[in-house]
C-alpha positions in Angstrom: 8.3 -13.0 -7.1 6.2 -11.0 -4.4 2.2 -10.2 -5.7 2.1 -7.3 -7.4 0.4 -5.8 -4.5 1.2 -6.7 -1.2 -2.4 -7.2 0.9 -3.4 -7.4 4.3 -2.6 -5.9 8.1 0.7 -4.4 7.6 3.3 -2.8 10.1 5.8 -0.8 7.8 5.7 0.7 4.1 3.3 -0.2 1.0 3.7 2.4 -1.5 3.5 0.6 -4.9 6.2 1.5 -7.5 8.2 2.8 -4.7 9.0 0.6 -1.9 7.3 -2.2 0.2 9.0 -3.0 3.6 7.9 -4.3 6.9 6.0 -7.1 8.2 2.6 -8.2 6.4 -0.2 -10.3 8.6 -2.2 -12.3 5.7 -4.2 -15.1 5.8 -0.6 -17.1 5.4 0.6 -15.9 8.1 3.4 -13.2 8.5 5.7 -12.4 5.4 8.2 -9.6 5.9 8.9 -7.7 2.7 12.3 -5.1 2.2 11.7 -4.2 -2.0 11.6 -1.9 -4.3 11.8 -3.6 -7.7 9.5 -7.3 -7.6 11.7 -8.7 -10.8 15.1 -8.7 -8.5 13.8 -10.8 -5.3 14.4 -13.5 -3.1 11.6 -15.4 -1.4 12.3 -17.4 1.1 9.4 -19.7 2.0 9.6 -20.9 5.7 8.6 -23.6 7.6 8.4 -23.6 11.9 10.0 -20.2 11.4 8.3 -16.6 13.0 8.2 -15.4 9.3 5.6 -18.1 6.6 7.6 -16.4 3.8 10.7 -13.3 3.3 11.1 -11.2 0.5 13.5 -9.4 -0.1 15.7 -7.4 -2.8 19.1 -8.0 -4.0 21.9 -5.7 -5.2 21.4 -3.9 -8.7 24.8 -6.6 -10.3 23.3 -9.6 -8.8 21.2 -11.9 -10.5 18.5 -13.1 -8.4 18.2 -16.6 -10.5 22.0 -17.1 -9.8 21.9 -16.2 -6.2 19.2 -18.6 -5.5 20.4 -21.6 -7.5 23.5 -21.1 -5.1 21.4 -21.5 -2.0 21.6 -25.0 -0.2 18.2 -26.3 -0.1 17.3 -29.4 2.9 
């Protein structure tokens, strides 16, 4: 689940309750957001990728829990 407010340099949208999108420069490293609701996400941590971490927001009649479960992990 994303924080519940999205910190640091950011090039896109950050209006909380409404929608976050765009990329985020933290102290991590870059994490792109595309979200409106934080309890239906994905978050993709990555590793030797341009992104550290991607969150983003599935469909309304998916279940995020499902969906990742279905992923294929290394």
């Amino acid at each position: 689940m994303p924080p519940a407010r999205c910190r640091g340099i950011r090039i896109g949208t950050n209006v909380p309750g409404v929608k976050v999108a765009g990329t985020f420069f933290t102290d991590e490293g870059m994490i792109f957001y595309d979200f409106h609701d934080p309890q239906r996400c994905l978050t993709f941590d990555l590793a030797h990728q341009h992104y550290r971490r991607v969150v983003v927001q599935v469909d309304k009649d998916q279940d995020p829990a499902a969906l990742a479960a279905d992923i294929p992990r290394d």
